[in-house]
N, C-alpha and C positions, 0 to 999 in steps of 0.2 A: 822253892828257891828261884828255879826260872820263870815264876810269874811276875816276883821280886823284881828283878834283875829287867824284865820285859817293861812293870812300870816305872820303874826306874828313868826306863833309860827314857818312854814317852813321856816323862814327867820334864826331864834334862832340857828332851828336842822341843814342849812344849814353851819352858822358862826363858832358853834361848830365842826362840820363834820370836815369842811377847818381846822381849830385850831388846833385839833386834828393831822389831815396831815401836818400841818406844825411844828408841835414841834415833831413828828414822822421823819418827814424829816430831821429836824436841830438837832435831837438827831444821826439822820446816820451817816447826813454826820460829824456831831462832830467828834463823835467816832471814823470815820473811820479818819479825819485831827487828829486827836491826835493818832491812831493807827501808823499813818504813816511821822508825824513829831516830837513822842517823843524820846527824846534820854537819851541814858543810857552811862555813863561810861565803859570802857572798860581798862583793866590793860593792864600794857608793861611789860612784862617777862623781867627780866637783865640778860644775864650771863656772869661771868667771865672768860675771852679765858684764861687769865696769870694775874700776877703780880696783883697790889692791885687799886681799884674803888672808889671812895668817894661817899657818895649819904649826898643830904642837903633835908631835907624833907622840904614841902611847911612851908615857915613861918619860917623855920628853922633859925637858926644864925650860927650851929655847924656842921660842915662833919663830919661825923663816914665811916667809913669803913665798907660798902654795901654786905660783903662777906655772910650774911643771909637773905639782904635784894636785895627779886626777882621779887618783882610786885610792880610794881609804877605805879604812877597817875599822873593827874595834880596838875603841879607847883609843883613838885618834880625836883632835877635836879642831874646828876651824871658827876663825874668826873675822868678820868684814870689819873693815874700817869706816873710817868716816866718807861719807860719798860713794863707797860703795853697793854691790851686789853680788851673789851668788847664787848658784842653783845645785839642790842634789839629786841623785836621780836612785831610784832602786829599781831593784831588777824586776820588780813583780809589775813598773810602770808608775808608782809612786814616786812623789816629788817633793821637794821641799826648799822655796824661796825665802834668800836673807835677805833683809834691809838692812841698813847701816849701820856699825855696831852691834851686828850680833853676836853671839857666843851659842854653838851646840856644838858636844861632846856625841860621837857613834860609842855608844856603851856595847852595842852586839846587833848584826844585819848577818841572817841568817837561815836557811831553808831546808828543808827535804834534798838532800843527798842524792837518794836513788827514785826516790817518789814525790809525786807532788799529794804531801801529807799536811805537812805542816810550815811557817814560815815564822821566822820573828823580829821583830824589828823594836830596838828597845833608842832612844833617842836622849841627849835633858839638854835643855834650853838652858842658860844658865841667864843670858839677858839677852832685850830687843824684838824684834818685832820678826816674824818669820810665817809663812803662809802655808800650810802642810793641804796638798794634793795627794788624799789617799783610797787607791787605785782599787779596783772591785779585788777580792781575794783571789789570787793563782792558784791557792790550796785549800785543801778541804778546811784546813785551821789556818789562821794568822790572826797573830797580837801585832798591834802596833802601837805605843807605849809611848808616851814622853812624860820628862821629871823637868820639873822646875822646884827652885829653891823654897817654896810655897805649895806645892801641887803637885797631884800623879794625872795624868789623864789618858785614857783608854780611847782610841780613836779608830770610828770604824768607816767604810768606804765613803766617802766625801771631802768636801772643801770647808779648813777650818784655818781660822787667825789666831794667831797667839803671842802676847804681846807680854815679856816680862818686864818688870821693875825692881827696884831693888828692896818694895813695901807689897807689891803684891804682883799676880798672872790673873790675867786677862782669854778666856777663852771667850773664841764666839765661833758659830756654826752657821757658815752660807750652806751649807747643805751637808747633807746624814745627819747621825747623832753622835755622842759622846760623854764617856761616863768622866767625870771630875771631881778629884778626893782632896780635900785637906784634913786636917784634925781629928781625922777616923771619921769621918762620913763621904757622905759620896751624895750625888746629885745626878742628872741624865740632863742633860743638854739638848733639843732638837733644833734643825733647820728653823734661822733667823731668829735663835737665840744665842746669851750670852749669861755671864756668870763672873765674879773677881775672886779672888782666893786671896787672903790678905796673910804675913806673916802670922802663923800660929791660929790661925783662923778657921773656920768650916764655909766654903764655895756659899756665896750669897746664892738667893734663887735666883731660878733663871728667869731673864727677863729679856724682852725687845732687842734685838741689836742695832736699828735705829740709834744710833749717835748724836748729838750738838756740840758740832764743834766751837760755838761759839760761849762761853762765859756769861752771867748775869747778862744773856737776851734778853732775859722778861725784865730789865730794871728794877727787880725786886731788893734786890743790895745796891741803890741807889746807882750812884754813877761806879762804883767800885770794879774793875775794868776796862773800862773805858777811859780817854784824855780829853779833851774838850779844849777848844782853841780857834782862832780866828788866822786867817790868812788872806793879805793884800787888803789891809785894813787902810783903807785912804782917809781917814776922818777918825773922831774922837767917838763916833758911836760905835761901838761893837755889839756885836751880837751874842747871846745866852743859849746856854743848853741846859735846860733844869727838866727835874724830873716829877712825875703829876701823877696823881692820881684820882681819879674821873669813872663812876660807874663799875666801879668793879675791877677798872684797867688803868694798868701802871704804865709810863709809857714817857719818852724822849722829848720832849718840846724844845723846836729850835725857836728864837723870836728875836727880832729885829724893828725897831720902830722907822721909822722914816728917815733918809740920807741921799745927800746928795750922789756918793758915789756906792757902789755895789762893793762890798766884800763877800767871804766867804765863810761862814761859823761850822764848824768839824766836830763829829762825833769821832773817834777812833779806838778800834781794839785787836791787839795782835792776836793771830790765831798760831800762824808756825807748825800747822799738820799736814807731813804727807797723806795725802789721797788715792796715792797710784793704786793701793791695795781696798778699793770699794768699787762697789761698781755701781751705786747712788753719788750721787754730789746736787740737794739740793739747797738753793738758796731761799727763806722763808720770814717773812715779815708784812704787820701791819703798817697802815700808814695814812695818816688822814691832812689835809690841806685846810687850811682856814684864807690863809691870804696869801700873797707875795707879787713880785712882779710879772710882766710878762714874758713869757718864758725866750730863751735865747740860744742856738746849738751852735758851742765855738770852741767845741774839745772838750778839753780836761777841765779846764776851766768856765765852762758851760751852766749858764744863770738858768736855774731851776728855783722853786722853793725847795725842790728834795731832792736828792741825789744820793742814788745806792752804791758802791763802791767796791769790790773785790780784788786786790793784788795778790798775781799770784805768778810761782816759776811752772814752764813747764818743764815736758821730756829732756829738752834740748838745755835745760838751764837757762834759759830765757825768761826774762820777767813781762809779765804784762798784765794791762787793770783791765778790768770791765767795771762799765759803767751802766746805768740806765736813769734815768733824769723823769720826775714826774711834776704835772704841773695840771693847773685847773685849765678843764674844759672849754670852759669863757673866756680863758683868754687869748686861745690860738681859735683862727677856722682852717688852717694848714696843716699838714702832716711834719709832725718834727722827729728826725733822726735818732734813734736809742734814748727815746721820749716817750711816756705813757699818759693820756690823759687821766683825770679823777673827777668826781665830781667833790666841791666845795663843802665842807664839813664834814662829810662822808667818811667814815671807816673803810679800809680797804684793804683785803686779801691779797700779797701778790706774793708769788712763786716764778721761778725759776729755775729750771735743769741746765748747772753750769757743764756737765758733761753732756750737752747737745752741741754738735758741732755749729748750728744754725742761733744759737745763743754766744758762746765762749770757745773760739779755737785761736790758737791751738789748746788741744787738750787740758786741763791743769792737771800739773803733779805733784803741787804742793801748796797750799793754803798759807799767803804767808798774813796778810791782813783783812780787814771789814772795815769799812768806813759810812757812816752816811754825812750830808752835808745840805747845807742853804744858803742859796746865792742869791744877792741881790740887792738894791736898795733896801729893801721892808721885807721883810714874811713872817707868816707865821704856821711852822708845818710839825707833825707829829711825828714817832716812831716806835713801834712798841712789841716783843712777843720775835724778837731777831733771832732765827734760828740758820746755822748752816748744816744741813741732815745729810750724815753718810752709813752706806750701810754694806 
């Protein structure tokens, strides 16, 4: 009976002992699973670059103008007006710049509590154009998430563009990668790609993010784009802008026969793209001279057979054109002013970096036309293959 009683009772102090150790244990490791998967809210800093922001607080019905209000949360959502910008900032160092008209909703910005474990960051675009800077991870884990009304995309440490519509989103990758889903598929994105996601659609592949901002360059759909027209026509002969095809190449011909006095015949095509968010701006076309006159530097109105044309606003709002005037060889032996010689039937390559300040300053910040042009008594000069590439 006291043997009984003796394991008994080591049986009791053993069960207890164990008990003990084990709510000791599931108190640790509690602790330490909720040390290290609680999360805590985390604000987004707003700031306003210019012009006016609307913010609609979660639940809200009514935009008020956000000019005091600088720390949002989930399911708050801001919006830039016209001629605006904004900036958002998260806490891990990550950013995200609005252009005009945009719309993003914070659905949840969020992180490790007591650990730097986990973080998340879940965004949706709803329209416009917005530049997402996203910062090396602070934690072991982070998502960073945006929805568009077309698109999920999975965005990891880099520089991406994101441009919605109301027919599709527009992802492009200046640097890292990024996973992009519609219609239950998915695609992977890398550095100096790009992708469209159209209503109900599956993410086209990826492809070059290389741009043309300019419409039917190559004249392949005729003049369609373009306006064509004559200014400071002193006489009854005007000048033609028809479109040829020659060897393979589709291409602009300006032609004027013989007159007393010079006018001016115009190619024109609006572009209307800001550019602030590239960090390419080049200008890109062929160009061949047959005849015209001798060349003349007198401005705007400056006798060329060719003349290339960019109008454009900058930072400041400010409008200004560049020009550059091409003319045959033979017929200067002097240096002319934002003038290039060519040689006479020749095809010819030219390029230009309108973001060099030693080309086109100030800066451009928005593309708003293309022109080319031929001045003069007679000419007869080519254009063909017009690209303006941003990237």
């Amino acid at each position: 009976m006291e043997r009984n009683v003796e394991r008994l009772a080591w049986t009791v102090l053993i069960a207890a002992f164990a008990s003990l150790w084990a709510i000791g244990g599931a108190l640790y490791f509690g602790v330490n699973w909720y040390l290290a998967s609680a999360m805590a809210d985390r604000p987004v800093n707003l700031e306003i670059l210019k012009g006016t922001t609307l913010w609609l607080p979660s639940g809200g019905r009514q935009e008020v103008d956000a000019g005091t209000h600088l720390s949002l949360g989930g399911g708050e959502q801001i919006r830039t007006a016209e001629g605006s910008e904004a900036l958002l900032s998260f806490y891990d160092g990550s950013n995200v710049r609005l252009w005009p008209n945009t719309t993003i909703r914070i659905v949840s910005a969020k992180s490790s509590a007591y650990r730097s474990s986990a973080s998340e960051f879940v965004l949706a675009q709803d329209s416009g154009h917005a530049r997402y800077e996203v910062a090396i991870p602070a934690t072991a884990s982070r998502l960073f998430k945006l929805t568009t009304p077309q698109s999920e995309v999975l965005l990891r440490d880099g520089s991406y563009r994101v441009e919605v519509g109301p027919n599709s989103t527009v992802v492009s990758a200046s640097s890292g990668s990024a996973t992009v889903s519609g219609a239950q598929r998915a695609i992977e994105i890398l550095t100096g790609e790009w992708t469209t996601v159209a209503n109900g659609a599956a993410p086209t592949a990826p492809g070059s993010d290389v741009h043309n901002l300019v419409d039917n360059g190559d004249f392949s759909n005729s003049l369609t784009g373009w306006r064509s027209g004559n200014r400071d026509l002193a006489d009854a002969t005007a000048g033609t802008v028809t479109v040829r095809e020659e060897s393979n190449r589709t291409f602009a011909e300006f032609l004027r026969e013989k007159s007393p006095r010079p006018s001016e015949t115009f190619l024109h095509s609006a572009v209307n793209q800001d550019v602030t968010d590239f960090g390419m701006l080049n200008l890109r076309f062929q160009l061949r001279i047959e005849a015209g006159d001798p060349p003349a530097d007198t401005g705007f109105g400056a006798q060329f057979p060719l003349i290339a044309r960019v109008h454009y606003r900058d930072s400041s709002g400010s409008e200004e054109t560049w020009s550059q005037g091409f003319y045959l060889a033979s017929d200067s032996t002097g240096t002319i002013r934002n003038a290039q010689p060519v040689t006479r039937s020749f095809w010819t390559d030219v390029r230009f970096d309108l973001f060099d300040p030693t080309v086109s300053s100030p800066r451009p910040s928005e593309i708003l036309w293309i022109e080319f042009a031929a001045t003069g008594g007679a000419f007869r000069s080519d254009v063909g293959n017009v690209q303006i590439l941003v990237d």
